[in-house]
C-alpha positions in Angstrom: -48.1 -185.0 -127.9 -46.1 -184.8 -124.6 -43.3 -186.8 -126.4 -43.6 -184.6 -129.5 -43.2 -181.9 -127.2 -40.3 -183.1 -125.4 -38.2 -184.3 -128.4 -38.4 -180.5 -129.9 -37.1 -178.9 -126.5 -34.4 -181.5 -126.2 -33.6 -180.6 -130.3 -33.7 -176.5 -129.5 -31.8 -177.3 -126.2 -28.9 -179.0 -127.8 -28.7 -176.9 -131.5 -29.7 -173.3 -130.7 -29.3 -171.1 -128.5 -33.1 -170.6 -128.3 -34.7 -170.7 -124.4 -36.3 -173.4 -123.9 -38.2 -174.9 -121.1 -36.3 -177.3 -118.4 -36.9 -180.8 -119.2 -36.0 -184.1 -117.9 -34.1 -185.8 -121.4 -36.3 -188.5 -121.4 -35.6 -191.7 -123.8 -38.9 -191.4 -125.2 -38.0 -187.3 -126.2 -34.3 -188.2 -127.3 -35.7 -191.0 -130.1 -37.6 -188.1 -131.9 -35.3 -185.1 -131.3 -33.7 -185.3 -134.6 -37.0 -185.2 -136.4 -37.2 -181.3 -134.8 -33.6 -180.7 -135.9 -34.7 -179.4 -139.3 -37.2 -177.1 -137.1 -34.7 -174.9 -136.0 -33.5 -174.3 -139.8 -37.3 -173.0 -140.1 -36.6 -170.8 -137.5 -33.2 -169.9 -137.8 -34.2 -169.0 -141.9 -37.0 -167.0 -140.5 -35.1 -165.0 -138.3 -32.4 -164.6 -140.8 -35.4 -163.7 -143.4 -36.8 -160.8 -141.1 -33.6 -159.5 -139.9 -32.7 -159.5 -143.5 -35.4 -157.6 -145.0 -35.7 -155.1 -142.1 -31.8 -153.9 -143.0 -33.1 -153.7 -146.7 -35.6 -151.5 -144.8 -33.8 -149.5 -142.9 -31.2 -148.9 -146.3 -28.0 -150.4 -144.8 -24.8 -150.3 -146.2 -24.2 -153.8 -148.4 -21.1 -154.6 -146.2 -23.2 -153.9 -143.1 -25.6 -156.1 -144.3 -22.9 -158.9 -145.3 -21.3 -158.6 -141.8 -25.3 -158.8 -140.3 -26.4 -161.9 -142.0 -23.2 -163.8 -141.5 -23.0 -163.7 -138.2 -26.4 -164.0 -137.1 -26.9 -167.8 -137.5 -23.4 -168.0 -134.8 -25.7 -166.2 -132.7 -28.7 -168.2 -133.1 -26.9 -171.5 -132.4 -24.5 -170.6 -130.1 -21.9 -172.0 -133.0 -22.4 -175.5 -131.8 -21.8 -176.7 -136.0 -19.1 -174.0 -136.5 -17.5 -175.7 -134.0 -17.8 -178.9 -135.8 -16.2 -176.9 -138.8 -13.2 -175.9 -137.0 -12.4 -178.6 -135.6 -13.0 -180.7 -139.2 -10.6 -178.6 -140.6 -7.7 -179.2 -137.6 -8.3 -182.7 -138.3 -8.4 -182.6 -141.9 -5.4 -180.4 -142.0 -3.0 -182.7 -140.1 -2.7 -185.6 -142.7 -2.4 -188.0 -140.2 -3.9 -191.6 -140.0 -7.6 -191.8 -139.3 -7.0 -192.4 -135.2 -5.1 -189.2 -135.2 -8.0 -187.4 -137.0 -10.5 -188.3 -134.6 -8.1 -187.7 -131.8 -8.2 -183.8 -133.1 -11.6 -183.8 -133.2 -12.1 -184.7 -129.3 -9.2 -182.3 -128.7 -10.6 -178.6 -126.7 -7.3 -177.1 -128.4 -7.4 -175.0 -131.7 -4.8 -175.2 -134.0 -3.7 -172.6 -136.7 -6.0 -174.5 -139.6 -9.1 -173.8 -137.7 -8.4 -170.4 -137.1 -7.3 -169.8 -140.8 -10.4 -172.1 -142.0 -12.8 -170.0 -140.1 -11.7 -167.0 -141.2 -11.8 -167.8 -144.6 -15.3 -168.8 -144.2 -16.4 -165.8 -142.6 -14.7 -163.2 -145.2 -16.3 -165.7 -148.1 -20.2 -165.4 -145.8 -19.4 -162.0 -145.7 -19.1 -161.0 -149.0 -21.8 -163.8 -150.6 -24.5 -162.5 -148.2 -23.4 -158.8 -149.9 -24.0 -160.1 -153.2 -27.8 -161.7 -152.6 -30.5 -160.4 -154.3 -33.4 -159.4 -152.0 -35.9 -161.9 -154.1 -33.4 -164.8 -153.4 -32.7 -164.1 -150.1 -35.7 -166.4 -149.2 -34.1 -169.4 -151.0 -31.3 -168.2 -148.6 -33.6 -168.7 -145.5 -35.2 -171.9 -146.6 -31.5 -173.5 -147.0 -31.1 -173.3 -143.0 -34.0 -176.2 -143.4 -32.5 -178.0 -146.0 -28.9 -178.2 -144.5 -30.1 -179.8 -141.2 -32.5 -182.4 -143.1 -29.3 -183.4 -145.1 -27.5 -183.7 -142.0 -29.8 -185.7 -140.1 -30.0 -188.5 -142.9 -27.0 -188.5 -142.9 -26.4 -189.1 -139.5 -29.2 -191.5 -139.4 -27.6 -193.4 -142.3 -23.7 -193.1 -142.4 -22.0 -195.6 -140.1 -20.9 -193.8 -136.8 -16.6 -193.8 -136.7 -17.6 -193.9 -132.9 -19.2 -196.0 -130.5 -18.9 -192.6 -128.1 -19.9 -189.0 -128.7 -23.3 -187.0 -130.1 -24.0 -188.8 -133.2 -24.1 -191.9 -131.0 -26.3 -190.9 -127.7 -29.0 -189.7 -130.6 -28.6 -192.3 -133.2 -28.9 -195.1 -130.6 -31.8 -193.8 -128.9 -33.4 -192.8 -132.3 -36.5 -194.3 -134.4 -33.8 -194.1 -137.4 -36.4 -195.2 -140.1 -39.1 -192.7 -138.7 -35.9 -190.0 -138.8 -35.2 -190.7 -142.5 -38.3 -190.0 -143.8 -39.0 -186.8 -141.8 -35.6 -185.8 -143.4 -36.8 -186.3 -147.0 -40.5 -185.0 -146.4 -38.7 -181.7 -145.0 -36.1 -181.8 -148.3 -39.4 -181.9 -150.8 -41.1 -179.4 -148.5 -38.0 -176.8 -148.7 -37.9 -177.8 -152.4 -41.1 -177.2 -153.7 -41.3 -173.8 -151.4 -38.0 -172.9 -153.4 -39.4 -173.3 -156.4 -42.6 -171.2 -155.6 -39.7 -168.3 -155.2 -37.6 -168.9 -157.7 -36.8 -172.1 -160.1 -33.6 -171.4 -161.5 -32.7 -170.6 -157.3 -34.0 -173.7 -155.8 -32.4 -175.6 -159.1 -28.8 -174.4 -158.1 -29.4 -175.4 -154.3 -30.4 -178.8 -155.5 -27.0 -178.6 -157.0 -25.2 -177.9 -154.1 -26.7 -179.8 -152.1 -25.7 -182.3 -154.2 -22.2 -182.0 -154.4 -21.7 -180.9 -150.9 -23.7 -183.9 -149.8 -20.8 -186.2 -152.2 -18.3 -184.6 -150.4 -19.9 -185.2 -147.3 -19.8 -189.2 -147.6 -16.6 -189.2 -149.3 -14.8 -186.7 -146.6 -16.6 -188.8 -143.7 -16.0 -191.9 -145.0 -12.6 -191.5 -146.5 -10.6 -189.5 -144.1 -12.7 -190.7 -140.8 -14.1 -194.1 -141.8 -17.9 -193.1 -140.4 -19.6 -189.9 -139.1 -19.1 -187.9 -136.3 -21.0 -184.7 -134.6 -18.1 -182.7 -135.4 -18.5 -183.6 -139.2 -21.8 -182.9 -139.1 -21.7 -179.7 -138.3 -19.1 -179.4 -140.6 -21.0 -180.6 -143.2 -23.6 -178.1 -142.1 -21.7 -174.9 -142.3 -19.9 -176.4 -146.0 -23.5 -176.8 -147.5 -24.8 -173.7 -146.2 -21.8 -171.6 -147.6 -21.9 -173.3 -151.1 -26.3 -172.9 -151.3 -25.6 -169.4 -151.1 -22.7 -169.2 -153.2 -24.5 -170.9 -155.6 -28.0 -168.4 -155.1 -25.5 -165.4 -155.8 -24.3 -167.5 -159.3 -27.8 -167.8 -159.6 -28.1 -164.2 -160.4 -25.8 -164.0 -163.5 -28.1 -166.9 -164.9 -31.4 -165.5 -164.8 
């Protein structure tokens, strides 16, 4: 229990802005942590669920809303993966050889890419979230869950493109079998909870999960010949962007 309970603080420490009790990082707590990461998608979709409904409540503006719900998860994990995100797309953006990618990744600087990248991605989160339909907008919360379990298989399973950095100090002191199969029992979890709300909604996040997972392996390995922290945040924030983009599509279907 005491380990359990260590490996969630260290997971809400380092992913969320969240307080959290001070802890010794302990080896024992750092194997598990990524087993809690998916945790603080639960909470994260639950805050985003009850800020969401109370704005319904309150009969907010729809662009008040959109500008609401797209910032809120920044706030929630102090942009630790949006970070990632930025500073995927300076890397992706310079066509240089894979040693100069990673280079950008490790560098503190932002170039114009990011900037432009991030502000294309909050206009686009903007004006999805002003588009969701109140009954989907629990799909919407659940996805928060789903993005970190993708992410942490991945990172348990990709081969690192670094002996140094985040993905490293976590995957080397992780269980990585016991990590893989908390990531898929959360996946069918968030799945089957989907698909209590809506099928045709939890069917088009399978979707994009799908193809953002593809383009996940293909970008990581491709372009950076293994994963990173930075990528898999950036990861993150894609699939999170495409889930609802494809929960608003969703809406013409039904």
């Amino acid at each position: 229990m005491k380990t359990a309970i260590e490996a969630l603080v260290i997971a809400f420490s380092m992913y969320s802005k969240i307080p959290m009790p001070g802890m010794k990082w302990e080896e024992k707590g750092m194997k598990y942590a990524m087993c809690f990461f998916p945790v603080i998608g639960l909470v994260e979709g639950l805050i985003v669920y009850l800020v969401g409904s109370l704005l319904w409540k309150l009969g907010v503006s729809r662009l008040l809303f959109g500008c609401v719900m797209a910032v809120l998860p920044l706030g929630i994990t102090g942009g630790i993966h949006m970070d990632g995100f930025l500073d995927t797309a300076d890397a992706i953006s310079s066509y240089g050889e894979k040693e100069k990618r990673l280079e950008i990744l490790k560098d503190p600087h932002t170039g114009a890419f990011a900037i432009i990248c991030g502000i294309v991605y909050m206009v686009l989160s903007v004006g999805f979230w002003n588009e969701l339909s109140r009954e989907l907008l629990p799909v919407a919360a659940l996805s928060f869950c789903m993005s970190r379990a993708l992410s942490g298989f991945a990172v348990m399973t990709f081969p690192k493109a670094k002996k140094d950095g985040l993905v490293s100090t976590f995957r080397d002191a992780a269980g990585e079998q016991t990590v893989r199969i908390c990531m898929v029992i959360y996946a069918v979890l968030i799945l089957v909870c989907a698909c209590g709300v809506s099928v045709i909604g939890a069917a088009m996040m399978v979707c994009a999960c799908a193809i953002t997972y593809g383009y996940h392996y293909v970008n990581c390995m491709k372009r950076f010949g293994g994963i990173t922290g930075d990528l898999a945040g950036y990861f993150l924030q894609i699939n999170e962007l495409v889930v609802l983009i494809a929960l608003v599509s969703s809406q013409y279907l039904g």
